[in-house]
C-alpha positions in Angstrom: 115.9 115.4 80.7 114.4 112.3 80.2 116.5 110.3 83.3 117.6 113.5 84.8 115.2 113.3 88.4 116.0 109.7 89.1 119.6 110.6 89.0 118.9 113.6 90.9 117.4 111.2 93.2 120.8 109.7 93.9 122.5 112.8 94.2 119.7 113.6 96.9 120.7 110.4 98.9 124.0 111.0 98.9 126.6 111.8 101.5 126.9 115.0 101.4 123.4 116.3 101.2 122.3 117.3 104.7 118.4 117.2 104.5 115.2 116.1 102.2 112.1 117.8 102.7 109.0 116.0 103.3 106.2 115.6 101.0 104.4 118.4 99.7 101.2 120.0 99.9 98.5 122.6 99.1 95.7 121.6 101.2 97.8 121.5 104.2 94.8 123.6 105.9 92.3 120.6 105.4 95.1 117.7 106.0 96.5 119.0 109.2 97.2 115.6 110.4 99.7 114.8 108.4 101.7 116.9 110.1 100.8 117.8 113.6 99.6 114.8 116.1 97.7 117.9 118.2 94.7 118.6 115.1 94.1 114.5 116.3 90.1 115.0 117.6 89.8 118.6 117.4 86.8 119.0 114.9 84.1 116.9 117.1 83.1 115.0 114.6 84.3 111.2 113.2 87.0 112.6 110.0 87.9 110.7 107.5 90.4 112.4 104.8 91.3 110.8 101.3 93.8 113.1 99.2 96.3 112.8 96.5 99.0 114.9 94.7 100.9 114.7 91.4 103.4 116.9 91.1 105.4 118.5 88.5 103.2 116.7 85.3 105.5 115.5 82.7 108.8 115.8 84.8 110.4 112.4 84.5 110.7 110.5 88.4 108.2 113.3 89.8 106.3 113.4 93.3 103.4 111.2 93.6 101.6 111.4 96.9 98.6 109.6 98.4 97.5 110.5 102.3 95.2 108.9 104.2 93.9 109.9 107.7 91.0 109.2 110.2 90.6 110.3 113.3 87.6 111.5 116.3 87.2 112.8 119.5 86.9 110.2 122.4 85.7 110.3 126.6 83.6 114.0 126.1 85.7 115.5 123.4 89.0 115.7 126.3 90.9 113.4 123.9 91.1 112.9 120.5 92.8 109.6 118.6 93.3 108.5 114.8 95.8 107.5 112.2 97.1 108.5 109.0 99.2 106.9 106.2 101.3 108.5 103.5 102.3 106.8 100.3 105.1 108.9 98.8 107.2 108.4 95.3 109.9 110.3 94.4 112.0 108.5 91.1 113.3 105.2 92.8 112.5 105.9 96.1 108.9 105.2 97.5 107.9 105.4 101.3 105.3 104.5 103.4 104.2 105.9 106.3 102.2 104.3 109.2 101.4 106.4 112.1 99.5 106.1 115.1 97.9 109.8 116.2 96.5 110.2 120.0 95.6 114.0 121.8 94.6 116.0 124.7 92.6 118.5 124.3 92.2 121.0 127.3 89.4 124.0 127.4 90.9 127.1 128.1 87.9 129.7 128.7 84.6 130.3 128.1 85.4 131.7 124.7 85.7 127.9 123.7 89.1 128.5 123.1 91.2 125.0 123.5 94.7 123.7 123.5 95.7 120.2 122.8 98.9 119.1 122.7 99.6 115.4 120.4 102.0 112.7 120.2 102.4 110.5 116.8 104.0 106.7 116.9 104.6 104.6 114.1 107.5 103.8 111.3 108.5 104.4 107.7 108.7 101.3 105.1 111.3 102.8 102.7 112.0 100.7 99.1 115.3 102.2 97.5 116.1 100.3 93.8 118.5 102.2 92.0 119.0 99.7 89.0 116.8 100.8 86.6 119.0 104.4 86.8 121.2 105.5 84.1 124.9 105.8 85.8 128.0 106.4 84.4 129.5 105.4 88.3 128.0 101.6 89.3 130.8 101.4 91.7 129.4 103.8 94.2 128.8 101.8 97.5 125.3 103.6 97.6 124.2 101.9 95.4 124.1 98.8 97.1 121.5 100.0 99.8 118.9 99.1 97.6 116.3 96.6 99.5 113.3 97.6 102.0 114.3 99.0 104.9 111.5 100.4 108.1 112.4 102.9 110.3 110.3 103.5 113.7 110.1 107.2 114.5 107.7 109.8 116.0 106.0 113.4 116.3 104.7 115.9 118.5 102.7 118.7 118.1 100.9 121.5 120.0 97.8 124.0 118.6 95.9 126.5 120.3 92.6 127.4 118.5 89.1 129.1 118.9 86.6 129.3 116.3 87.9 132.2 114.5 91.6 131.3 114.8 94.5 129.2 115.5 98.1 128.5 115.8 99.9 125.0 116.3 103.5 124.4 115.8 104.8 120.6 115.1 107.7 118.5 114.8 107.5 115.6 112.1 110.3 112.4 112.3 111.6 113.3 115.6 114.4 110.1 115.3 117.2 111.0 112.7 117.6 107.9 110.7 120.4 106.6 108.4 122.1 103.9 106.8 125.7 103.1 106.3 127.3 101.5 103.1 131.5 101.5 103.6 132.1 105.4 104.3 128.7 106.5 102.9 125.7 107.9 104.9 122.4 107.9 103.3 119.8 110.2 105.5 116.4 108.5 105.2 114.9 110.7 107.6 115.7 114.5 109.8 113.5 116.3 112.1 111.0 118.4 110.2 109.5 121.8 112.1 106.3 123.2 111.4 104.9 126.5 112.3 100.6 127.2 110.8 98.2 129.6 112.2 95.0 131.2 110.8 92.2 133.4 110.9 88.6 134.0 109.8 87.7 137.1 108.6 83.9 137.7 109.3 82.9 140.3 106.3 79.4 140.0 105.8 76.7 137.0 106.9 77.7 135.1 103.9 80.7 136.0 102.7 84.2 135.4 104.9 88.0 135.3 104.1 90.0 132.6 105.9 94.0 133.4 106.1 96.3 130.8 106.5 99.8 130.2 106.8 102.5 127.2 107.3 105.9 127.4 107.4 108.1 124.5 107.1 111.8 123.6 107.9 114.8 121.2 108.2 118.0 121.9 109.3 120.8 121.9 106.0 116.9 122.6 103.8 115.4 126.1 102.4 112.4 128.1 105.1 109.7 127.1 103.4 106.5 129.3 103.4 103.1 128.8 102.0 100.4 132.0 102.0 96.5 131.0 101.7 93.9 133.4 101.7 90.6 131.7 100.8 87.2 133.9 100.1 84.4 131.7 101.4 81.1 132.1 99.9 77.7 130.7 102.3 80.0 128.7 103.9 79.6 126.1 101.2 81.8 127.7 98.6 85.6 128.2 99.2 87.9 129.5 96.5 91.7 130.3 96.9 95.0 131.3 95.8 98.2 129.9 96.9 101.6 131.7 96.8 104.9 129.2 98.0 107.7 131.8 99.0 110.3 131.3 96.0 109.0 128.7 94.4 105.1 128.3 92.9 101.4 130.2 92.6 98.4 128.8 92.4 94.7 128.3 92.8 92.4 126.1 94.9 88.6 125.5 95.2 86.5 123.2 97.6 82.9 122.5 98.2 80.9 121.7 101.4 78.3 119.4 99.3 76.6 118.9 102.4 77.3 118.4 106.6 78.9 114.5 105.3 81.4 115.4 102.7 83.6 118.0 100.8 86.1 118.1 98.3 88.1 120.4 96.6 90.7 120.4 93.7 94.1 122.9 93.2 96.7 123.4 90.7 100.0 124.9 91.5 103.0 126.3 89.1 106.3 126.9 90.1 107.8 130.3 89.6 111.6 129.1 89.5 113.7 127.9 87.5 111.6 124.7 87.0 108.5 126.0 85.3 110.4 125.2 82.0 110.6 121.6 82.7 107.2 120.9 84.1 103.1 121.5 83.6 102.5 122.3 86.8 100.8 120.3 90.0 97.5 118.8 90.5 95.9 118.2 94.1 92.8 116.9 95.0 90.7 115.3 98.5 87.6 113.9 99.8 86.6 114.3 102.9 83.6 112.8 105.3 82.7 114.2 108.7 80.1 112.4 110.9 79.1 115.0 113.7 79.7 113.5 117.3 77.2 116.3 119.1 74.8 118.7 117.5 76.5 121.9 117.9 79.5 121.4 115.5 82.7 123.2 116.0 84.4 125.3 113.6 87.5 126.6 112.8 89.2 128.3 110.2 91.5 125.9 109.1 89.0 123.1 108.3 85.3 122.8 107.1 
């Protein structure tokens, strides 16, 4: 097992293999951005995000993932603009992501209900070195893509959300990208769909459940569905579970530590065929909100 993931890795590059996923994540609910350019502005306050995942502990060539995003509403909360960054390793792979985020966000009623609709711009700095990989085949033209290669590309995304709910839908890398070695095709990067809503359950004065949702696909890749109800306790207090459809559990806890900054912390095990390989996934994030107006909007799917 010891070298099995970075030759998986190849395997994943290769010809015939139709789509990669993007990276992973539990806190998808307080990293929206990531994601979908539309969440760009939407919490009225100046946001700045810092998160990082390590997945599958002890699994040879594993995920590593570091995001980064910041972002604010601008000219009376009608538009919102930011940037994120994503530092992803997977074996000999590692990509970094650059992207410009920019928003409009249009009132609908009196209800405060809004819908913004977001556009992403930016590029992916790919590094592929395959030579420290055990390989019975070093004739494969594939191989020799190794190098830096960076890729423009581009999202869109559209949510519709009130203070007790919301529903956005997304599509991440909207330029197919490739490269070419004699009759070999390496997909660096497919159009990724995403599909999140929520709701906040209002139970008692201090005690709430937030649902949430996201569901993720790529055309040739597995429907991917994550579940997340979170019991929120004084508004301060938020513990979860996590249930990934086919493929882990787990639980998640954040803390409102005061109206600046929150962070939380989640572990995740798979429940397939994996969980004997593996110790299971750690996630954590900090985050800092600087209130642009003194009655601060809220929403289910973020502090």
């Amino acid at each position: 097992m010891k070298h099995f993931f970075l030759i998986a890795t190849i395997l994943m590059f290769a010809s015939n293999v139709r789509c990669q996923q993007n990276d992973q994540m539990s806190f998808y609910q307080n990293n929206p951005l990531a994601y979908n350019p539309a969440y760009c502005g939407s919490k009225n306050s100046l946001n700045l995000l810092l998160s990082t995942r390590l997945q599958w502990i002890g699994f040879d060539g594993a995920p590593i993932t570091n995001w980064m995003s910041i972002h604010a509403p601008i000219f009376n909360n009608r538009f919102g603009i930011g940037a994120h960054v994503i530092n992803d390793q997977l074996g000999n792979r590692h990509r970094t992501s650059y992207y410009l985020d920019y928003s409009g966000i249009i009132p609908l009623n009196s209800k405060k209900s809004k819908l913004s609709i977001g556009i992403s711009n930016g590029f992916d700095q790919i590094n592929l070195d395959f030579s420290g990989l055990q390989n019975t085949d070093w004739s494969d033209p594939i191989l020799n893509l190794t190098g830096n290669y960076i890729k423009f590309n581009s999202g869109i995304g559209i949510q519709w959300y009130n203070t007790n709910y919301f529903l956005s839908f997304s599509i991440t890398r909207l330029i197919n990208t490739m490269l070419k070695e004699a009759n070999n095709t390496l997909q660096l990067s497919k159009k990724h769909f995403y599909l999140s809503g929520g709701y906040l359950f209002n139970l008692k004065e201090q005690f709430q459940i937030k649902s949430t949702f996201l569901a993720k696909y790529c055309a040739g890749g597995p429907l991917t569905i994550d579940i997340n109800p979170t019991f929120i306790i004084h508004k301060n207090i938020h513990i979860g579970c996590l249930y990934r459809l086919n493929e882990s559990i787990g639980i998640s806890s954040s803390f409102q530590l005061s109206p600046l900054f929150s962070c939380g912390y989640s572990y995740d095990f798979p429940v397939n065929e994996l969980r004997n390989h593996q110790n299971g996934t750690h996630e954590i994030f900090i985050q800092f909100s600087i209130n642009t107006q003194n009655n601060v909007y809220t929403s289910p799917r973020y502090f």
